[in-house]
C-alpha positions as a printed Julia matrix, in Angstrom:
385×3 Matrix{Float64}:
 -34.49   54.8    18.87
 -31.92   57.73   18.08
 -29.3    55.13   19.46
 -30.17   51.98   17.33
 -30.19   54.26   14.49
 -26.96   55.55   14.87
 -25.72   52.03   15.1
 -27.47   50.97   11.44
 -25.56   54.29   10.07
 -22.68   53.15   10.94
 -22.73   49.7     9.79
 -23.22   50.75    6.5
 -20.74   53.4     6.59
 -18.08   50.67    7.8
 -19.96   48.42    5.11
 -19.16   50.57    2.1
 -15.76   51.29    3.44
 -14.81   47.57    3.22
 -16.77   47.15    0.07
 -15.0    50.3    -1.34
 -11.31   48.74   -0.38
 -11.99   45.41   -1.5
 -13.04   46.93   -5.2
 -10.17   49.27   -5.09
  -7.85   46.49   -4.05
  -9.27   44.35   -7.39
  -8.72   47.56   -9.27
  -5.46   48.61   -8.29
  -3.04   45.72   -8.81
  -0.71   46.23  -11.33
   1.84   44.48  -12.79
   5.02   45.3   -14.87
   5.87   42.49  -17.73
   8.86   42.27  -20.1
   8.59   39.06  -22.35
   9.96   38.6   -25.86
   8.5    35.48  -27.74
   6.99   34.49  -24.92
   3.51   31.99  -24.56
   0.4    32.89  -22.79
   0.8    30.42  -19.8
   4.2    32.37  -19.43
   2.0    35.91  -19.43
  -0.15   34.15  -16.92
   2.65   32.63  -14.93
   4.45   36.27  -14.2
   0.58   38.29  -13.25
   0.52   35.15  -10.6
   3.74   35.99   -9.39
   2.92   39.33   -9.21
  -0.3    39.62   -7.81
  -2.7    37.41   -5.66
  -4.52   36.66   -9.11
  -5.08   33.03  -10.09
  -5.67   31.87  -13.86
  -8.42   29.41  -14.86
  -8.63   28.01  -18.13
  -8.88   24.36  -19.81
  -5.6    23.6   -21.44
  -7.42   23.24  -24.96
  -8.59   26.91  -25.12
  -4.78   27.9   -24.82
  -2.32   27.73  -27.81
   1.75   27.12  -27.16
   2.12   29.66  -29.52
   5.77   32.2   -28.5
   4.87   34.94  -30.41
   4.1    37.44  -27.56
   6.3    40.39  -27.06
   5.14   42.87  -24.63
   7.0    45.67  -22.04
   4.75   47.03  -19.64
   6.05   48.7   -16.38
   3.47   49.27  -13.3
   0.49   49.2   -15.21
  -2.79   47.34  -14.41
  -3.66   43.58  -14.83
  -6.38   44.29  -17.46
  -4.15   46.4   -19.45
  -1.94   43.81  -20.08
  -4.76   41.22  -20.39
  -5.79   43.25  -23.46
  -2.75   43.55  -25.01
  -1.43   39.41  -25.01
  -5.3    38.9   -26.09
  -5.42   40.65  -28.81
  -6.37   38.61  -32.05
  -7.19   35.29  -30.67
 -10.64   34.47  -29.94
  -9.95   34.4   -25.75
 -11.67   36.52  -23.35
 -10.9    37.04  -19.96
 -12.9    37.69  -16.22
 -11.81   39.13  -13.06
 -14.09   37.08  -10.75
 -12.46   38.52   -7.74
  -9.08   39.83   -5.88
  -7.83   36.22   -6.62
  -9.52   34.95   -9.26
  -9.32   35.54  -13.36
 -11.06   32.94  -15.74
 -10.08   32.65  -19.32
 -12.76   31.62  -22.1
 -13.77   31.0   -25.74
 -15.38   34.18  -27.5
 -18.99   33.02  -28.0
 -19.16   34.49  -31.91
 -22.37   34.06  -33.65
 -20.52   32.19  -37.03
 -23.34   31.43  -39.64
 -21.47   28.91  -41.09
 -20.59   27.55  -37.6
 -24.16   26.07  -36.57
 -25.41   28.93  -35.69
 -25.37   30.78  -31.74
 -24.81   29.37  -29.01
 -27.56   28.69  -26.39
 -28.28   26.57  -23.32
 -30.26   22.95  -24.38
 -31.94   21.2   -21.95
 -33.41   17.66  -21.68
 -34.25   14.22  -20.15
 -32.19   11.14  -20.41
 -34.14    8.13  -19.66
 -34.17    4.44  -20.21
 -36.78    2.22  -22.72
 -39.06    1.32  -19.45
 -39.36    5.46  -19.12
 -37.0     5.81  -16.04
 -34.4     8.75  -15.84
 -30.61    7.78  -15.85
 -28.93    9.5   -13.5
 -24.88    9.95  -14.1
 -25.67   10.05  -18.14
 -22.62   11.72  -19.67
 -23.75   14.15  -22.05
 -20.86   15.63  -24.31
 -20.44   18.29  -27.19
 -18.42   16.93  -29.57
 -17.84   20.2   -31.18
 -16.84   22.47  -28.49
 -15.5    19.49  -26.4
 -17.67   20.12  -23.16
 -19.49   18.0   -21.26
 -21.72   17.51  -18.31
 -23.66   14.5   -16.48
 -27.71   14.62  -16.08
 -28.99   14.61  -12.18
 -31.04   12.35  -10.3
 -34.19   13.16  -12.15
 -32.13   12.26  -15.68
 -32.12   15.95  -16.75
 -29.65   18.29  -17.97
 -28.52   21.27  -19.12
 -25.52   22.41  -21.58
 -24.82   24.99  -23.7
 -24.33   24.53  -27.43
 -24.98   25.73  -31.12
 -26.97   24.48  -33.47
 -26.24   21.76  -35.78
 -23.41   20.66  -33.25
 -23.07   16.65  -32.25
 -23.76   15.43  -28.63
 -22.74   12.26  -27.66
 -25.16   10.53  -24.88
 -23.43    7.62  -23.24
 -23.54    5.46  -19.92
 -22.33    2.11  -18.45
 -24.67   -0.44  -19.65
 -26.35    1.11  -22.73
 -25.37    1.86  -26.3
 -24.42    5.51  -27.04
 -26.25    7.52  -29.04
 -25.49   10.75  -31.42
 -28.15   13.39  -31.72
 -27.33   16.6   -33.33
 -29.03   19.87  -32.19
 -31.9    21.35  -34.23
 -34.09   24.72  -33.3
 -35.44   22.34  -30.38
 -34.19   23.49  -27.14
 -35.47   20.4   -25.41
 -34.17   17.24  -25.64
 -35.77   13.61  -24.99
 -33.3    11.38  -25.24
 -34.04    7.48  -24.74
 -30.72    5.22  -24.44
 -31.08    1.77  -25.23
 -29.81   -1.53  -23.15
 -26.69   -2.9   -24.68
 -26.87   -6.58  -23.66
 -24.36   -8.08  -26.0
 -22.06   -9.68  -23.74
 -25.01  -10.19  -20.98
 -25.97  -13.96  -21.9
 -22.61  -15.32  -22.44
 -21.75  -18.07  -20.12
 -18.91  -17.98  -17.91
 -17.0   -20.68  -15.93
 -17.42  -20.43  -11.98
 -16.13  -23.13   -9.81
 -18.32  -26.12  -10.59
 -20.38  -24.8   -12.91
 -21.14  -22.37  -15.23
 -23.29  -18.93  -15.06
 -24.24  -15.81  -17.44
 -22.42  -12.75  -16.88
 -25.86  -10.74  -16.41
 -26.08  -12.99  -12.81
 -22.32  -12.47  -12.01
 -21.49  -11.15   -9.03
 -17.94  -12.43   -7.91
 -14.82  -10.97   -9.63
 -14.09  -13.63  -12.65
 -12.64  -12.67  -15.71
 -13.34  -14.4   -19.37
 -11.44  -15.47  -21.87
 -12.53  -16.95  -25.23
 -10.15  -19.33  -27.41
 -10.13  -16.34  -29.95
  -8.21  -14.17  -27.68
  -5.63  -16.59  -27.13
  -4.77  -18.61  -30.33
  -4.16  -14.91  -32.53
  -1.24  -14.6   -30.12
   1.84  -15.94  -31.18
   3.47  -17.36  -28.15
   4.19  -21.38  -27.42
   2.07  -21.99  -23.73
  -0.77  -21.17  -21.68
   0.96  -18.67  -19.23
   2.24  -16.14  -21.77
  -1.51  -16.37  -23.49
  -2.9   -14.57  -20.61
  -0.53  -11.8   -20.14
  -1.95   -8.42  -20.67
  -5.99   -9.94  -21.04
  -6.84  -10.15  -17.57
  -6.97   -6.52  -15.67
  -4.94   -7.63  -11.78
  -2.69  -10.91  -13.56
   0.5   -10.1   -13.63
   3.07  -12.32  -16.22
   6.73  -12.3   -15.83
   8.97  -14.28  -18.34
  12.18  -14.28  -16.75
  13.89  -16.74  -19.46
  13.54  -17.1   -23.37
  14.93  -20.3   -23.62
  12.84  -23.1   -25.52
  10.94  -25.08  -22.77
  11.71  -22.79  -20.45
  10.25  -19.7   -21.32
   7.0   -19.79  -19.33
   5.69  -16.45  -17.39
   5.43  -16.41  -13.83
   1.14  -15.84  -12.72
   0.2   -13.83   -9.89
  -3.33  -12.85   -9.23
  -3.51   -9.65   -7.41
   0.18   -8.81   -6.02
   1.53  -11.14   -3.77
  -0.32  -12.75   -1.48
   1.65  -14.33    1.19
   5.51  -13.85    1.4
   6.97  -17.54    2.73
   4.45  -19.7     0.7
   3.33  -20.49   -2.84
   1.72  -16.94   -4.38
   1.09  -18.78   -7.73
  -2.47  -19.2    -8.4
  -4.43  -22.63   -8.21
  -4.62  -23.82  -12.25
  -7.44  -26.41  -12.88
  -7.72  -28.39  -16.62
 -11.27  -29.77  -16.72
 -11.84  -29.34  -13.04
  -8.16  -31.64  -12.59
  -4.93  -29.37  -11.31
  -2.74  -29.73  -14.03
   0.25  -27.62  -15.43
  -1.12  -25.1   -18.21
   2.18  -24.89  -19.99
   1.31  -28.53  -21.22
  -1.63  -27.87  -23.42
  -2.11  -27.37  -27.23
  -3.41  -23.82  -27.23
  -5.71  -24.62  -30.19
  -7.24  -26.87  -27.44
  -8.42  -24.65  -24.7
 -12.32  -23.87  -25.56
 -12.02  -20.73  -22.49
 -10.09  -19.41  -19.46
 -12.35  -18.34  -16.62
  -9.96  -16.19  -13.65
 -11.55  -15.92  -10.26
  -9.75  -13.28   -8.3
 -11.59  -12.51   -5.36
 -12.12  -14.31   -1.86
 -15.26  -16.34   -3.1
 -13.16  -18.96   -4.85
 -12.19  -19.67   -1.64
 -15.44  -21.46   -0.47
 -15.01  -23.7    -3.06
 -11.29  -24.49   -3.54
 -10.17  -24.04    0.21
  -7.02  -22.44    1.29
  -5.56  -23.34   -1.76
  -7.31  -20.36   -3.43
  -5.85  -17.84   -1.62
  -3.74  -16.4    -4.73
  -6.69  -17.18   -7.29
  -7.8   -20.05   -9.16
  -7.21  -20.38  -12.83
 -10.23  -22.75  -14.79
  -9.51  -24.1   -18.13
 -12.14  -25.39  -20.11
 -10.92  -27.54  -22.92
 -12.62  -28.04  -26.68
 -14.83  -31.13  -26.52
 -16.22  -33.08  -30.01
 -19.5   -31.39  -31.69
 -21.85  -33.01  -34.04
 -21.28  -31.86  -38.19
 -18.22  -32.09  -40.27
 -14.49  -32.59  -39.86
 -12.64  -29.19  -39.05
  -9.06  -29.31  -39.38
  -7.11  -26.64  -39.07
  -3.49  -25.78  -39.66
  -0.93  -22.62  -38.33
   2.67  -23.04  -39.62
   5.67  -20.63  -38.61
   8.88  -20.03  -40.42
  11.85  -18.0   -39.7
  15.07  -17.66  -41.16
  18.45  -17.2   -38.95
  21.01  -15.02  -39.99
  24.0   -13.7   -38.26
  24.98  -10.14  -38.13
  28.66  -11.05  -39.48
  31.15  -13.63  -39.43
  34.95  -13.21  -38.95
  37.22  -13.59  -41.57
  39.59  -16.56  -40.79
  43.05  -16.78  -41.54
  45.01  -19.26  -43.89
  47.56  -21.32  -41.86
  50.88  -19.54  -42.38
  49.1   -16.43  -41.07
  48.27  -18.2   -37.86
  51.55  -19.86  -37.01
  53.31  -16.56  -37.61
  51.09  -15.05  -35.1
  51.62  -17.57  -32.67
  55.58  -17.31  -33.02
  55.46  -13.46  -32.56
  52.97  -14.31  -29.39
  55.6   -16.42  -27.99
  58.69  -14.08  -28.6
  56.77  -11.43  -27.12
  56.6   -13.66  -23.79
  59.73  -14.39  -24.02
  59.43  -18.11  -25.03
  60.19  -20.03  -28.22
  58.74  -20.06  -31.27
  57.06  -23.68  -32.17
  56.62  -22.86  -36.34
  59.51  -21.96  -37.57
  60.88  -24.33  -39.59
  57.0   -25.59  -40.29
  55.81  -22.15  -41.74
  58.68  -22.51  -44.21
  57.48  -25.75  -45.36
  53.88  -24.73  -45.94
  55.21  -21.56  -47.59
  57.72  -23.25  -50.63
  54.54  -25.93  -50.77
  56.07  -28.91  -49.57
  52.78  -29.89  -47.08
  51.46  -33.44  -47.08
  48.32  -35.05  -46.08
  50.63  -37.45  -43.74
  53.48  -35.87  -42.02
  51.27  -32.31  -41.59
């Protein structure tokens, strides 16, 4: 008994000795900084230097302002903390021996919203069931977190400031604190661009039953574009098709397609292009024409298309005649060439003389003398000259 009590002493004698160092170690690092217009990160950069100390901040709460001017020689970390700190609304917290956190005073403002205090809620869809992954952010401090797998969530802000609730597949929603600590928030389906009907293989199907990788593109997005073919239409609408136009010369100005990166290195790696189901050369076509562009990028084209799919498969849909009135339509360009400048040309005795004193300088006769004296006393004729 006497022996296992011994032992417990001196546990937490050698307890309180490492506990003792460990604070003093915290407690005793000290630094010695001599900056003159200097920023905070630079403060921050020379304590890390210095001392086993790490800074953690979001770049927001920091200003880039130089007006810092401090000389401190072998004097703690906090001491100079204080100092740089001084007048800006930044407070700082010595987590541990390696560890300092910088933060946003938290100052009740009245004409600010109010304090600041944790508010928790629900986010759940119109059927009642919680969204889980929600992104929940305060527009006015410009924090954010995500609600768990039960849809709930908690974050700290004032009253009076703006949260923004948003996820992938429903429209986001504004709600702006009140005295209610408890939020219910219900975020409603944003099926827009659900029913629309894309272009897959041999038929057609809504986006909501998509699964493969196709992208859409509607006759809108391609006739506000001012370019003169199908190829340079597409290039920077569809996310993995790249476009290269290697030339700008009229007719031959179209952009290189590939689907992906390249997708063999001895073959073809342009994709398969299909007009109305028929393989066909998309440079060809009236651009006012095409009714939509469907690309299918992934493997599945393949089982449709064969081998010849293996670098994607471009669909073109054109326009086809509707029932109702005439439409015509009309886009006209202009442009007006002018060159930068023109050289000034010289009269005719100017040039022979020019040519002479070419020739003498090569040693070689001159071919205009007796010619540049005729032009110059005026006796030149439409028949001899």
């Amino acid at each position: 008994m006497k022996k296992r009590l011994k032992m417990q002493c001196f546990a937490l004698f050698f307890l309180l000795c490492v506990g003792g160092i460990a604070h003093a170690q915290i407690k005793e690092q000290t630094v010695t900084v001599n900056l003159q217009n200097a920023t905070l990160s630079k403060v921050f950069s020379v304590i890390e230097k210095q001392t086993t100390y790490h800074f953690s901040y979001r770049d927001l709460v920091i200003d880039n302002k130089s007006d810092i001017t401090i000389s401190k020689t072998s004097v703690p970390v906090s001491e100079v903390l204080n100092t740089v700190l001084a007048g800006r609304n930044l407070e700082y917290t010595i987590i541990s021996s390696k560890s300092i956190v910088i933060t946003d005073k938290q100052v009740n403002a009245k004409g600010g919203g109010g304090s600041v205090k944790k508010v928790s809620g629900s986010i759940k869809d119109e059927k009642g069931e919680p969204i889980i992954g929600a992104l929940i952010k305060n527009s006015s401090s410009n924090t954010g977190v995500m609600s768990d797998t039960n849809g709930k969530f908690i974050l700290e802000a004032s009253e009076e400031s703006i949260l923004t609730v948003s996820y992938i597949g429903y429209k986001t929603k504004r709600i702006i604190v009140k005295s209610n600590d408890n939020l219910n928030i219900v975020l409603d389906e944003d099926v827009r661009n659900l029913d629309e009907v894309v272009v897959v293989g041999y038929g057609t199907q809504r986006k909501i039953n998509l699964t493969g990788s196709v992208q859409s593109i509607g006759s809108n997005d391609i006739v506000r574009r001012s370019v003169s073919n199908g190829s340079n239409a597409l290039q920077g609408l569809v996310p993995g098709l790249t476009a290269v136009q290697t030339s700008g010369q009229p007719g031959n100005d179209q952009s290189s397609l590939k689907i992906r990166g390249l997708g063999s290195l001895n073959s073809t790696v342009s994709p398969l292009i299909l007009i109305d189901g028929v393989e066909g050369d998309m440079n060809r076509i009236d651009l006012n024409s095409i009714e939509s562009v469907s690309v299918l990028k992934d493997v599945a084209s393949a089982s449709i298309y064969g081998s010849r799919a293996s670098n994607g498969v471009i669909l073109i849909t054109t326009k086809r005649g509707k029932n109702g009135k005439i439409k015509v339509s009309f886009n006209g360009y202009t442009g007006v060439n002018k060159p930068t400048s023109l050289p000034e040309e010289t009269n005719a005795v100017e040039y022979m003389t020019a040519m002479d004193q070419a020739r003498l300088n090569n040693n070689e006769t001159p071919l205009y003398t007796d010619i540049i004296e005729i032009y110059k006393n005026g006796g030149v004729d439409n028949l001899n000259y």
